[in-house]
mmCIF file as Biopython writes it, N, C-alpha, C and O atoms, coordinates in Angstrom:
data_model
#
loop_
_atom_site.group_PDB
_atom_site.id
_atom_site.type_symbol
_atom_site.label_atom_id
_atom_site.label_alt_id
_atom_site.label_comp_id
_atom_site.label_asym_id
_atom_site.label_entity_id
_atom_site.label_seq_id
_atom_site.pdbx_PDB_ins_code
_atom_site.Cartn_x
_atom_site.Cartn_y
_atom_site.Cartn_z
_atom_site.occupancy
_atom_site.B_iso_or_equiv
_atom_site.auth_seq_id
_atom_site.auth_asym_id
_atom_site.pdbx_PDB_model_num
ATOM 1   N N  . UNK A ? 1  ? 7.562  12.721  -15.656 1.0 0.0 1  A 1 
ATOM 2   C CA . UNK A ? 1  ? 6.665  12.025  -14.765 1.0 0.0 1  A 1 
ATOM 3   C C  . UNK A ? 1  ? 5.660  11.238  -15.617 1.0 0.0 1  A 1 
ATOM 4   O O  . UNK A ? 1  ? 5.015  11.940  -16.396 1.0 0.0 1  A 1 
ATOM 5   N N  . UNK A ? 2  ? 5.361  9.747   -15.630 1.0 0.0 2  A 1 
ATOM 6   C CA . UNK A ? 2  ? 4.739  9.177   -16.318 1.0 0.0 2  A 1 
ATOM 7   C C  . UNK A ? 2  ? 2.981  9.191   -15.661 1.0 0.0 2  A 1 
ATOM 8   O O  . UNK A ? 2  ? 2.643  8.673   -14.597 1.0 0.0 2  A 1 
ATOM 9   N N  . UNK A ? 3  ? 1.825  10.115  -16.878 1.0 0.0 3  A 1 
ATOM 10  C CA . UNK A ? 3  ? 0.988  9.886   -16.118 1.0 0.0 3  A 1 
ATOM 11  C C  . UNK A ? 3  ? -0.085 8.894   -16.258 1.0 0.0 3  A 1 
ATOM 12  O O  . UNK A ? 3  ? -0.907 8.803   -15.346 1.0 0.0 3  A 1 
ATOM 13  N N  . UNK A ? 4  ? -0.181 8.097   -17.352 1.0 0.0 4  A 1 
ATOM 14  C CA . UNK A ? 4  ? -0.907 6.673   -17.488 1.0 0.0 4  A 1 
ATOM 15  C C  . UNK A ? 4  ? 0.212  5.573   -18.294 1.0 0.0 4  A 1 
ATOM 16  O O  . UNK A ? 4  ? 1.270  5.761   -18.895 1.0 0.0 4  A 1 
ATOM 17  N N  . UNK A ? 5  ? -0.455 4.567   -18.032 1.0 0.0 5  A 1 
ATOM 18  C CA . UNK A ? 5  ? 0.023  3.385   -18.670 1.0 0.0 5  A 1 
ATOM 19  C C  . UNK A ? 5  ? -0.801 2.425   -19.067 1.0 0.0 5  A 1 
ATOM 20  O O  . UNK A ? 5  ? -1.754 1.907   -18.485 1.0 0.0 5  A 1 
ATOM 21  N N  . UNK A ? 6  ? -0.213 2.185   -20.414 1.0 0.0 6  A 1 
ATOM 22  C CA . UNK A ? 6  ? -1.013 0.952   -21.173 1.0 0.0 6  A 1 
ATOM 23  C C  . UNK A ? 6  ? -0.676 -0.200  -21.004 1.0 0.0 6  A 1 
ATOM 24  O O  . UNK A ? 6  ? 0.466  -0.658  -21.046 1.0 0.0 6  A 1 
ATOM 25  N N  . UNK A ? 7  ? -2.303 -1.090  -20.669 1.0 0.0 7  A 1 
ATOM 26  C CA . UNK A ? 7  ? -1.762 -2.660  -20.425 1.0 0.0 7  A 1 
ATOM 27  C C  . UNK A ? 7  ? -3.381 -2.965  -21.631 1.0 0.0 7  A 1 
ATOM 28  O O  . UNK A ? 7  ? -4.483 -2.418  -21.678 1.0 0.0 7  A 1 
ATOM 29  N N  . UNK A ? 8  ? -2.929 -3.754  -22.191 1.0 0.0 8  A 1 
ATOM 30  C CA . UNK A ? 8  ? -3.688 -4.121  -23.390 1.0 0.0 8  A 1 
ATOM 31  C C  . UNK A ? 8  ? -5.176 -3.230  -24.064 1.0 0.0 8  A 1 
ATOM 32  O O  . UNK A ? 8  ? -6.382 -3.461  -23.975 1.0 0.0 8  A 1 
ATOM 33  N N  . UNK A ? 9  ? -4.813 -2.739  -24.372 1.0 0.0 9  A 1 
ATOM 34  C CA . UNK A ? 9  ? -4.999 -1.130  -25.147 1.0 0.0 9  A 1 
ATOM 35  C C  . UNK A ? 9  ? -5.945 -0.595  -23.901 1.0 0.0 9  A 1 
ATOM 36  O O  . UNK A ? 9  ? -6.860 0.149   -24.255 1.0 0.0 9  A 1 
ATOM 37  N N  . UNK A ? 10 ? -5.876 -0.787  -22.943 1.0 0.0 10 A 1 
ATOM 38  C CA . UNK A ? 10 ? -6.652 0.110   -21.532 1.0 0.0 10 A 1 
ATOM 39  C C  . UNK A ? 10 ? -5.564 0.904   -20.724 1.0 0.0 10 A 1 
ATOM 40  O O  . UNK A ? 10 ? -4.458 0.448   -20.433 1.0 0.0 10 A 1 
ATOM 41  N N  . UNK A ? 11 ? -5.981 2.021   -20.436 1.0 0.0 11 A 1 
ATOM 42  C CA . UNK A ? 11 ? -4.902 3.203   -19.821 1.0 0.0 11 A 1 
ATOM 43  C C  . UNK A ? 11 ? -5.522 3.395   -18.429 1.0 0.0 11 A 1 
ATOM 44  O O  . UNK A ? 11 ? -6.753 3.390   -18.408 1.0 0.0 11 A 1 
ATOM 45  N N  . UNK A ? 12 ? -4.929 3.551   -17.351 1.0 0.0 12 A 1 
ATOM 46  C CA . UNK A ? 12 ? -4.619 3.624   -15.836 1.0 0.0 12 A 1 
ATOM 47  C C  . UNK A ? 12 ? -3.711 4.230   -15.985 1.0 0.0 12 A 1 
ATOM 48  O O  . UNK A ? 12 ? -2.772 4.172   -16.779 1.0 0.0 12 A 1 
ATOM 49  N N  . UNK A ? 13 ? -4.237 5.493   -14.392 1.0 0.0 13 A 1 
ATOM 50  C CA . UNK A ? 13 ? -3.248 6.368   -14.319 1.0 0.0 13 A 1 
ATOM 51  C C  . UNK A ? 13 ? -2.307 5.687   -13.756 1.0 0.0 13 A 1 
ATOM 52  O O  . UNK A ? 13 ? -2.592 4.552   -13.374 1.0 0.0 13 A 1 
ATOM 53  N N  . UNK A ? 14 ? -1.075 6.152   -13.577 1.0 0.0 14 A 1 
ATOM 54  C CA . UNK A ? 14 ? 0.250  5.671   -12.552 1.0 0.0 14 A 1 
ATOM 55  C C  . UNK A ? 14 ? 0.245  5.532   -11.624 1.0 0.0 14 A 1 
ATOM 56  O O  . UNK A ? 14 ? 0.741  4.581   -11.020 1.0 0.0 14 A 1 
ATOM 57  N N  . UNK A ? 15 ? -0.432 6.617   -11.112 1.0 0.0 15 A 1 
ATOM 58  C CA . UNK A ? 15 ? -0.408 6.138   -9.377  1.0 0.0 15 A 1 
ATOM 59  C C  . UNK A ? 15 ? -1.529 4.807   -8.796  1.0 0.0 15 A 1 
ATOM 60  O O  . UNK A ? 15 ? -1.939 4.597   -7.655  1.0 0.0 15 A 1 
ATOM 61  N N  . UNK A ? 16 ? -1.818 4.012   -10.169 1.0 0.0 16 A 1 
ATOM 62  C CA . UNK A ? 16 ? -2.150 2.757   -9.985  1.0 0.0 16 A 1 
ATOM 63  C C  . UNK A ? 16 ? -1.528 1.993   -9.307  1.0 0.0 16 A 1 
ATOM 64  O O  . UNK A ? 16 ? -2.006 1.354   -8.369  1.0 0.0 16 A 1 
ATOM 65  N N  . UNK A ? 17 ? -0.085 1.943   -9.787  1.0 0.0 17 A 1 
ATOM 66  C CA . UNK A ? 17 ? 1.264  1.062   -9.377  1.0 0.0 17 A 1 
ATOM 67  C C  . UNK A ? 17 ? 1.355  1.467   -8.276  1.0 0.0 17 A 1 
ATOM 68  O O  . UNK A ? 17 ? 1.678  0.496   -7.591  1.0 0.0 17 A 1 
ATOM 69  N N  . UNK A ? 18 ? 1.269  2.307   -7.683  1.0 0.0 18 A 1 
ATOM 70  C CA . UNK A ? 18 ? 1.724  2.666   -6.289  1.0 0.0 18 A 1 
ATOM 71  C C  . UNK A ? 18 ? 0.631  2.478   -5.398  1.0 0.0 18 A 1 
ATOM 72  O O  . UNK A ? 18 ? 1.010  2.487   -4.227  1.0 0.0 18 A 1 
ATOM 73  N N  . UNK A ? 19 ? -0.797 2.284   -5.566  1.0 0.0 19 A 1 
ATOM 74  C CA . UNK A ? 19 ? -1.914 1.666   -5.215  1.0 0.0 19 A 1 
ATOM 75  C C  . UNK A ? 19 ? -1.483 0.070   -4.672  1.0 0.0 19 A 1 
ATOM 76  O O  . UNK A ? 19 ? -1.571 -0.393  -3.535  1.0 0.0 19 A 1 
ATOM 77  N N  . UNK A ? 20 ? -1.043 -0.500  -5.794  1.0 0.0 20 A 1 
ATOM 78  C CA . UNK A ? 20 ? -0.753 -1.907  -5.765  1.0 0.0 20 A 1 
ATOM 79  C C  . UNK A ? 20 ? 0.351  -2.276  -5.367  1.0 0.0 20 A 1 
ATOM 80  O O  . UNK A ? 20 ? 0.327  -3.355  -4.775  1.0 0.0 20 A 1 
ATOM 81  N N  . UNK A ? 21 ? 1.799  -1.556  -5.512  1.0 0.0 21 A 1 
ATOM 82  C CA . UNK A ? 21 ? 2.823  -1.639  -4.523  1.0 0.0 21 A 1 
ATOM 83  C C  . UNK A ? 21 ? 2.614  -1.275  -2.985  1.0 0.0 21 A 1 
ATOM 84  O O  . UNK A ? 21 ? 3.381  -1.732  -2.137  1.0 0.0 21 A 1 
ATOM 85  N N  . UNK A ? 22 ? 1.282  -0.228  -2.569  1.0 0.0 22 A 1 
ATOM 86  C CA . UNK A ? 22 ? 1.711  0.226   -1.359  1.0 0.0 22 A 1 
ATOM 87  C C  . UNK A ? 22 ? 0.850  -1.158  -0.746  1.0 0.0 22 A 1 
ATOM 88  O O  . UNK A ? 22 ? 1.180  -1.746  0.284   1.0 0.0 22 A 1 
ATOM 89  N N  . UNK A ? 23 ? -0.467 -1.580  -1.725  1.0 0.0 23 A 1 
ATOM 90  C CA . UNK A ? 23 ? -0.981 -2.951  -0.908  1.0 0.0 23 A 1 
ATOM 91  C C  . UNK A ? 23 ? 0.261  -4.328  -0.829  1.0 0.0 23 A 1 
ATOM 92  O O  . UNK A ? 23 ? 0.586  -4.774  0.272   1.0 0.0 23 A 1 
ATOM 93  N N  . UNK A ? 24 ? 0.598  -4.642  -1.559  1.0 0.0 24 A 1 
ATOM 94  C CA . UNK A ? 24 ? 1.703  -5.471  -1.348  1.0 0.0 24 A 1 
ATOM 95  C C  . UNK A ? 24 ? 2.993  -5.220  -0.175  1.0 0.0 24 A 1 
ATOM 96  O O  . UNK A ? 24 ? 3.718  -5.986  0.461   1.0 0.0 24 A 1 
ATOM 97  N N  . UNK A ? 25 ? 2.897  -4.211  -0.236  1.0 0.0 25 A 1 
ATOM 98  C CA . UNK A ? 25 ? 4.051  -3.649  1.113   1.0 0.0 25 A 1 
ATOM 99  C C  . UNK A ? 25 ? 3.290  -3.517  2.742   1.0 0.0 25 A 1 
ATOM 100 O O  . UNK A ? 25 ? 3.984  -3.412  3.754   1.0 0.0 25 A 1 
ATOM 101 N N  . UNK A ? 26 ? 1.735  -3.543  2.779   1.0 0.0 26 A 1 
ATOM 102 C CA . UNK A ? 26 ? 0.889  -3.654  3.923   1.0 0.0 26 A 1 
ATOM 103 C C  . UNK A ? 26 ? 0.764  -5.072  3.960   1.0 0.0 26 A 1 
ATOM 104 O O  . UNK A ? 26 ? 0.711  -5.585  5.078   1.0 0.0 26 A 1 
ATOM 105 N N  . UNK A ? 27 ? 0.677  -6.191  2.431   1.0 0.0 27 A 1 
ATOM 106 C CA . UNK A ? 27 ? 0.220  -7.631  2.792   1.0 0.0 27 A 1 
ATOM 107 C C  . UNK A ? 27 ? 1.434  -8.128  3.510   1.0 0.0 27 A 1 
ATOM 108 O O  . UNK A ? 27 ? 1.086  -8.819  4.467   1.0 0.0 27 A 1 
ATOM 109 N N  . UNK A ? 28 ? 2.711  -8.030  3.399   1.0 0.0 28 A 1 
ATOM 110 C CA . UNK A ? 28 ? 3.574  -8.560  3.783   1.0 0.0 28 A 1 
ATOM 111 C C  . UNK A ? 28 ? 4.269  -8.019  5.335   1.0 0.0 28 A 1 
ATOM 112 O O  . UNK A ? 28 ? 5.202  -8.651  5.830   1.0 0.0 28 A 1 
ATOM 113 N N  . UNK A ? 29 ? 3.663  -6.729  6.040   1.0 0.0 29 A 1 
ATOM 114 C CA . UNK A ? 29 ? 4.074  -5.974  6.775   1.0 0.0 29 A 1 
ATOM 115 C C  . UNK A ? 29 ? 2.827  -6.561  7.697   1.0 0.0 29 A 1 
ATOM 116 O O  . UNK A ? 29 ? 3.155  -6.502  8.882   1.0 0.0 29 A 1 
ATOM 117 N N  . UNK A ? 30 ? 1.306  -7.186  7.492   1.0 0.0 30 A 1 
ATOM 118 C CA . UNK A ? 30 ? 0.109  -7.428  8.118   1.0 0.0 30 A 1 
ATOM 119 C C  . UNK A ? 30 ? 0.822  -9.286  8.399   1.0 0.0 30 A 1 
ATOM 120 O O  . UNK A ? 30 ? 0.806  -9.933  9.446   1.0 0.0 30 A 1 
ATOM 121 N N  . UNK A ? 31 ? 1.311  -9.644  7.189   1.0 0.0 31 A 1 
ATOM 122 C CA . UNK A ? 31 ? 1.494  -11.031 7.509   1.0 0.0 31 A 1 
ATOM 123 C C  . UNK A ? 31 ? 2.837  -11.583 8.645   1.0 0.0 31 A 1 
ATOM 124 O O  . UNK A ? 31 ? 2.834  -12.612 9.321   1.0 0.0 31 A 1 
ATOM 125 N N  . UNK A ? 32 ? 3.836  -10.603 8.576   1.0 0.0 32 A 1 
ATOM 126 C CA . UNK A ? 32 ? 4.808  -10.226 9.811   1.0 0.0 32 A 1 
ATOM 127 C C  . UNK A ? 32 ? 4.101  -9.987  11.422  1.0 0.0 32 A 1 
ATOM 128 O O  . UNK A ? 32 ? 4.466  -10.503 12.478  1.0 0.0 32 A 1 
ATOM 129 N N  . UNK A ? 33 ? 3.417  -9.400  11.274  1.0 0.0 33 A 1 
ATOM 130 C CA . UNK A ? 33 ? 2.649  -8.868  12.677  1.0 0.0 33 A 1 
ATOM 131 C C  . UNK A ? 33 ? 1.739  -10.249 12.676  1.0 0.0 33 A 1 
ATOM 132 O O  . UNK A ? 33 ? 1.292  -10.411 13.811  1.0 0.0 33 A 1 
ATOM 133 N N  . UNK A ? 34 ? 1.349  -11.220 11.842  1.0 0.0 34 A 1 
ATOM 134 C CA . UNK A ? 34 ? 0.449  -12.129 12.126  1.0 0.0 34 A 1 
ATOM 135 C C  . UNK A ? 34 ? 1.402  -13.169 12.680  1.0 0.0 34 A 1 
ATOM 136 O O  . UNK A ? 34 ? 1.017  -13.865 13.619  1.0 0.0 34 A 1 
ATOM 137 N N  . UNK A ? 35 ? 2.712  -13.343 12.134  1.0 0.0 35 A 1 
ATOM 138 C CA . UNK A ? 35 ? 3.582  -13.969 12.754  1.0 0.0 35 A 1 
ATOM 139 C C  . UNK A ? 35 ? 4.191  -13.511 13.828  1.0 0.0 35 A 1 
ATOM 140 O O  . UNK A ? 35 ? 4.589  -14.434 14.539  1.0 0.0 35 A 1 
ATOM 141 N N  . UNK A ? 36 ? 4.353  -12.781 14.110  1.0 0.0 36 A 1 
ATOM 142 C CA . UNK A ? 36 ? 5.109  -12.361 15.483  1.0 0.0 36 A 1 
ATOM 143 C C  . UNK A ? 36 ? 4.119  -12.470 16.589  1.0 0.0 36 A 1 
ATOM 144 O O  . UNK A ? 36 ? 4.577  -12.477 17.731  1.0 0.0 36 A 1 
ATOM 145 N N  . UNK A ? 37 ? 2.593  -12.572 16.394  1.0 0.0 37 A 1 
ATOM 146 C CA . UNK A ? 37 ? 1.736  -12.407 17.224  1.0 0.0 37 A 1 
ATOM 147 C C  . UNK A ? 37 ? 1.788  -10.657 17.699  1.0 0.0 37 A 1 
ATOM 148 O O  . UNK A ? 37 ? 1.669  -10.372 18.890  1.0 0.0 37 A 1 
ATOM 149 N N  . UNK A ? 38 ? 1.922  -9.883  16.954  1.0 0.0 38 A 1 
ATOM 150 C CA . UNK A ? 38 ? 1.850  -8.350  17.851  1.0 0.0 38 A 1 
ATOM 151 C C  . UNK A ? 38 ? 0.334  -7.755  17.504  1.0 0.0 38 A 1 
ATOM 152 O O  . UNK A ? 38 ? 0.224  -6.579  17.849  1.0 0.0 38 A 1 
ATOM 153 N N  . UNK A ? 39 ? -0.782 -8.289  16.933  1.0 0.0 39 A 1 
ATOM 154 C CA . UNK A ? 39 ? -1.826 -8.022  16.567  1.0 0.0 39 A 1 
ATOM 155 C C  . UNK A ? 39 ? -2.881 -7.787  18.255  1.0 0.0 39 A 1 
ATOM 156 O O  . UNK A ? 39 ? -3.934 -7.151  18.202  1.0 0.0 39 A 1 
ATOM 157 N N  . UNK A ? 40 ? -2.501 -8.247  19.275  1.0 0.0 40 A 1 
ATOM 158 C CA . UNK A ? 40 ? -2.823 -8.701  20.561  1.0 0.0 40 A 1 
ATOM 159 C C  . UNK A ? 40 ? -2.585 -7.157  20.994  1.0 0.0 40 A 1 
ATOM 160 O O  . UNK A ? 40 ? -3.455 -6.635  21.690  1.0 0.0 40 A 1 
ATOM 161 N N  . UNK A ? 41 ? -1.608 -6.510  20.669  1.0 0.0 41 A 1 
ATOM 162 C CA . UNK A ? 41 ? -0.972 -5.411  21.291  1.0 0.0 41 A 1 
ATOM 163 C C  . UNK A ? 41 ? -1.971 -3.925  20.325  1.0 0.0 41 A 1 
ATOM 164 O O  . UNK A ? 41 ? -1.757 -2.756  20.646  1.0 0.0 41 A 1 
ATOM 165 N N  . UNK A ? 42 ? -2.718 -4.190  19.498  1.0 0.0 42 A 1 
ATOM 166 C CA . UNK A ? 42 ? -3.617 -3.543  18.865  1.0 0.0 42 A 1 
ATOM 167 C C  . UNK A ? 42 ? -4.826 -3.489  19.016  1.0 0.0 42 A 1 
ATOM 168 O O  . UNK A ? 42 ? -5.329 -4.557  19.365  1.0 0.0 42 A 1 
ATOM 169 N N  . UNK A ? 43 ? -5.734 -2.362  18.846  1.0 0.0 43 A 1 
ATOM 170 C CA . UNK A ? 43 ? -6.832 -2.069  19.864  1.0 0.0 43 A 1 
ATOM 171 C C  . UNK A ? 43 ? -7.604 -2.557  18.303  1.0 0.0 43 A 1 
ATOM 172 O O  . UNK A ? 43 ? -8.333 -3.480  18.667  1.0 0.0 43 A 1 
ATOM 173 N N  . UNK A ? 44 ? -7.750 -2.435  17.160  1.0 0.0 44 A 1 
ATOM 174 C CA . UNK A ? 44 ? -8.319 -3.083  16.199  1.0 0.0 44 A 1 
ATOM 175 C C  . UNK A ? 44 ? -7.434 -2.685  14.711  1.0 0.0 44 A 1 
ATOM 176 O O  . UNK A ? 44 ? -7.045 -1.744  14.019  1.0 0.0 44 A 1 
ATOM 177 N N  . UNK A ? 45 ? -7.457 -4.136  14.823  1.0 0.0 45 A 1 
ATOM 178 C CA . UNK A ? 45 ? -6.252 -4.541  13.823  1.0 0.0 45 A 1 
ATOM 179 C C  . UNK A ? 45 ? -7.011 -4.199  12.330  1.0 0.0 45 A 1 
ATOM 180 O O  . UNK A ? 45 ? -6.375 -4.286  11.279  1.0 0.0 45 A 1 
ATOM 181 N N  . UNK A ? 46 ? -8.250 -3.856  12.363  1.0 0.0 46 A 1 
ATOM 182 C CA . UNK A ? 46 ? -8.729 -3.442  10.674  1.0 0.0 46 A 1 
ATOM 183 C C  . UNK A ? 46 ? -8.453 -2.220  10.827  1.0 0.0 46 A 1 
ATOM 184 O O  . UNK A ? 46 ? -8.026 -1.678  9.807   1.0 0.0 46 A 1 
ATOM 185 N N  . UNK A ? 47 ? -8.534 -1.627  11.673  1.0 0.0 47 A 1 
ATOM 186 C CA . UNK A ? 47 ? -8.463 0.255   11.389  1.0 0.0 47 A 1 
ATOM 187 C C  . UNK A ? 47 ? -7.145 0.192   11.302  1.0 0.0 47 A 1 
ATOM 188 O O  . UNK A ? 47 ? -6.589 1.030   10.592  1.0 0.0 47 A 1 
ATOM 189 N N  . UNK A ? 48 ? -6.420 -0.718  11.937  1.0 0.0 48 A 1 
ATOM 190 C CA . UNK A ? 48 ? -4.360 -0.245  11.453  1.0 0.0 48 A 1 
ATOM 191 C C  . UNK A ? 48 ? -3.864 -1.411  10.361  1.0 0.0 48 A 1 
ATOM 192 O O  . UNK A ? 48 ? -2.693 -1.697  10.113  1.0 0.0 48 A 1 
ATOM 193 N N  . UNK A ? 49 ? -4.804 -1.879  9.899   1.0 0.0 49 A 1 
ATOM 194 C CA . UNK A ? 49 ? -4.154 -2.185  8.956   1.0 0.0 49 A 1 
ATOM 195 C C  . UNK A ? 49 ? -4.617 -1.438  7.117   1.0 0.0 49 A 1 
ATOM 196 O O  . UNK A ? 49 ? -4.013 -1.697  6.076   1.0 0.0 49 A 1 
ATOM 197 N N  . UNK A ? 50 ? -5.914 -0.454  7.286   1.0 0.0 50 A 1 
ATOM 198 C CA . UNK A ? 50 ? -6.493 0.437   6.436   1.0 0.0 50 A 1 
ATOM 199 C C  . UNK A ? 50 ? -5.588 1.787   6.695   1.0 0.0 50 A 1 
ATOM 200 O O  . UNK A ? 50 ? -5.192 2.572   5.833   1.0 0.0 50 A 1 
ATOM 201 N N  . UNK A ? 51 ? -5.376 1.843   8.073   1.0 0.0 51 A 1 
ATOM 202 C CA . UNK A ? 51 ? -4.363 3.316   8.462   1.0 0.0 51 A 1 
ATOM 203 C C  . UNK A ? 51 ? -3.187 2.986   7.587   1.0 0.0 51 A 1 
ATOM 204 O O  . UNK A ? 51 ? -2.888 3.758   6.677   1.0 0.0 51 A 1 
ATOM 205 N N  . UNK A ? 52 ? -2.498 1.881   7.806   1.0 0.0 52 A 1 
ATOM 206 C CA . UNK A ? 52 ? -1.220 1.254   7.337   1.0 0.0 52 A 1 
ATOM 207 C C  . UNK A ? 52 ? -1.244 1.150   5.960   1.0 0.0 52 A 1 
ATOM 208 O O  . UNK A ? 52 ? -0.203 1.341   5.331   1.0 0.0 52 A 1 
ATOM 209 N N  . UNK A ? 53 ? -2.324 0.864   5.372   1.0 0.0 53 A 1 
ATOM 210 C CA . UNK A ? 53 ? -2.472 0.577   3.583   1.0 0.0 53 A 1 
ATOM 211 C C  . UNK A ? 53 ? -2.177 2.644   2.679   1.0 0.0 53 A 1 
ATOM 212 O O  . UNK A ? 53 ? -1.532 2.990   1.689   1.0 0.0 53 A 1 
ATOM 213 N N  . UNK A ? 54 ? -3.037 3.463   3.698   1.0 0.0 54 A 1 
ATOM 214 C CA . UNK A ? 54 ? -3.016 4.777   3.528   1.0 0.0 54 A 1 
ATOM 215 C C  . UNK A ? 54 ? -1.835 5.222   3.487   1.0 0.0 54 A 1 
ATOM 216 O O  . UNK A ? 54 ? -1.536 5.898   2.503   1.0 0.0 54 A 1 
ATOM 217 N N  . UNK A ? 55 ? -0.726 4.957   4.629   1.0 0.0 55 A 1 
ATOM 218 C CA . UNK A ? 55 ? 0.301  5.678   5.065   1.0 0.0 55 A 1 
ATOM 219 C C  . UNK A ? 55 ? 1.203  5.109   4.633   1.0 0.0 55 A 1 
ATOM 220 O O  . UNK A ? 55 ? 2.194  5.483   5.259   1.0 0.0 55 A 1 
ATOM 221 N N  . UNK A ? 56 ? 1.496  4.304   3.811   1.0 0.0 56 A 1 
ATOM 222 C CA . UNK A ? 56 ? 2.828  3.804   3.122   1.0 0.0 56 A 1 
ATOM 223 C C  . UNK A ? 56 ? 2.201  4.229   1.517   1.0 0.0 56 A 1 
ATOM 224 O O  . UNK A ? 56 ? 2.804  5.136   0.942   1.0 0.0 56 A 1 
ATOM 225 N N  . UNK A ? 57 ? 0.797  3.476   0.673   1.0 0.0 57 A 1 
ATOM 226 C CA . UNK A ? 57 ? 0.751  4.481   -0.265  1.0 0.0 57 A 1 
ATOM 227 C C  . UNK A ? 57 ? 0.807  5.699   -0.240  1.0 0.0 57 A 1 
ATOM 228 O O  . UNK A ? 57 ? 1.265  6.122   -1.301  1.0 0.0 57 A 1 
ATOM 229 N N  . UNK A ? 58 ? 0.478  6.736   0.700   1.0 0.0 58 A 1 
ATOM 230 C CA . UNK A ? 58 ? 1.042  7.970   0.451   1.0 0.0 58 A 1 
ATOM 231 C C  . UNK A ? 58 ? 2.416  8.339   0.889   1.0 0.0 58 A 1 
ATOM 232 O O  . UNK A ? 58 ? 2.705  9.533   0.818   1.0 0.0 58 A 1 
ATOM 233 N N  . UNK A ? 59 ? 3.169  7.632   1.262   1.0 0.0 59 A 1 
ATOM 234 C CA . UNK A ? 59 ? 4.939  7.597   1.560   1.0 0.0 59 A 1 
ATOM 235 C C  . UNK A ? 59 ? 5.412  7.643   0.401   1.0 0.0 59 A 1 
ATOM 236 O O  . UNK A ? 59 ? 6.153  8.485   -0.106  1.0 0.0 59 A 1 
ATOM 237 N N  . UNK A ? 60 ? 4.703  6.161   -0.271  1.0 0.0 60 A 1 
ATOM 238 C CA . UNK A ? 60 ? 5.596  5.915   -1.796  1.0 0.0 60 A 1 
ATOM 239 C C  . UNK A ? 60 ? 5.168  6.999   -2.783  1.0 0.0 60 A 1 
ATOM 240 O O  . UNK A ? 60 ? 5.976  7.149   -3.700  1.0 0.0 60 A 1 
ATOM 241 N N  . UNK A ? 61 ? 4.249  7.677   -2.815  1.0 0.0 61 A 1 
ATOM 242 C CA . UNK A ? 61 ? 3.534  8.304   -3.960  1.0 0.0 61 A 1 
ATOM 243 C C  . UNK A ? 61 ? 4.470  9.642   -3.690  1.0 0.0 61 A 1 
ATOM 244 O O  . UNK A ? 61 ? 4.944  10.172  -4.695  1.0 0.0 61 A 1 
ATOM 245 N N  . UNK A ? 62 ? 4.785  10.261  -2.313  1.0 0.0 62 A 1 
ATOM 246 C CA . UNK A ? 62 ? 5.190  11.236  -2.054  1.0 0.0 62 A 1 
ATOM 247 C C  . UNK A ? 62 ? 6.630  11.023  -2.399  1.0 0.0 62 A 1 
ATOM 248 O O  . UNK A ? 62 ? 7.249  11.908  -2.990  1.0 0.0 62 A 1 
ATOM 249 N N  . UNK A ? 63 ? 7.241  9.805   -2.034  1.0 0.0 63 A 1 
ATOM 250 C CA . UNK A ? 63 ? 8.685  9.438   -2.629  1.0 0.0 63 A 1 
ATOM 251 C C  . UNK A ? 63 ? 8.802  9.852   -3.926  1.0 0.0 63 A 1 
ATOM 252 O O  . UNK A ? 63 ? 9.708  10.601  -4.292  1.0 0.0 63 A 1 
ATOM 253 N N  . UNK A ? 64 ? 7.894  9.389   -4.698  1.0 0.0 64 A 1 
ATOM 254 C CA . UNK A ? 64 ? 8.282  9.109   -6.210  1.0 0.0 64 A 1 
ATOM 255 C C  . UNK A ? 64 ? 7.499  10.521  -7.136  1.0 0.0 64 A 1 
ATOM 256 O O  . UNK A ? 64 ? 8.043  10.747  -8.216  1.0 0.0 64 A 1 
ATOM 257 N N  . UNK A ? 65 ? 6.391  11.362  -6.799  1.0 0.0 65 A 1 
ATOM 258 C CA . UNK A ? 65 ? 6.146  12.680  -7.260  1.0 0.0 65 A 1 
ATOM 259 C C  . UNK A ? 65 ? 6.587  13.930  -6.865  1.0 0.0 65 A 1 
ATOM 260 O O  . UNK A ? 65 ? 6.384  15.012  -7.416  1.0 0.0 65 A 1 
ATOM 261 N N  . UNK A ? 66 ? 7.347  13.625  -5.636  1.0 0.0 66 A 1 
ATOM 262 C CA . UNK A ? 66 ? 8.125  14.939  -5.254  1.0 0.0 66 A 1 
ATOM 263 C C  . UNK A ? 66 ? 9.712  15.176  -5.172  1.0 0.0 66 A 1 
ATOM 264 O O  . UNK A ? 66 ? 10.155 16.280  -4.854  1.0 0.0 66 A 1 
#
């Protein structure tokens, strides 16, 4: 299990990447719902899209440490 990584002699733990993959997997899942128009059908689209940023980084983190 890798637990930091070096990007120009500065170390971050790993579950950095999965920080930044699980936001990239909410920007593109928030920008779908902006196109489809289903944001209308949501009682407030900041609390599900912070719920949504939570619940896929901890999907992927749970994918990949257990």
């Amino acid at each position: 299990m890798l637990r930091e990584i070096a990007f120009h002699s500065f170390y971050f733990p790993a579950v950095t990447l999965v920080f930044v993959f699980g936001y990239l997997v909410t920007f593109a899942l928030d920008r779908i719902l902006m196109t489809l128009n289903l944001y209308r059908h949501i009682w407030n689209p900041t609390l599900f899209r912070i719920a949504s940023y939570v619940a896929i980084s901890s999907g992927i983190a749970l994918f990949i440490y257990i």
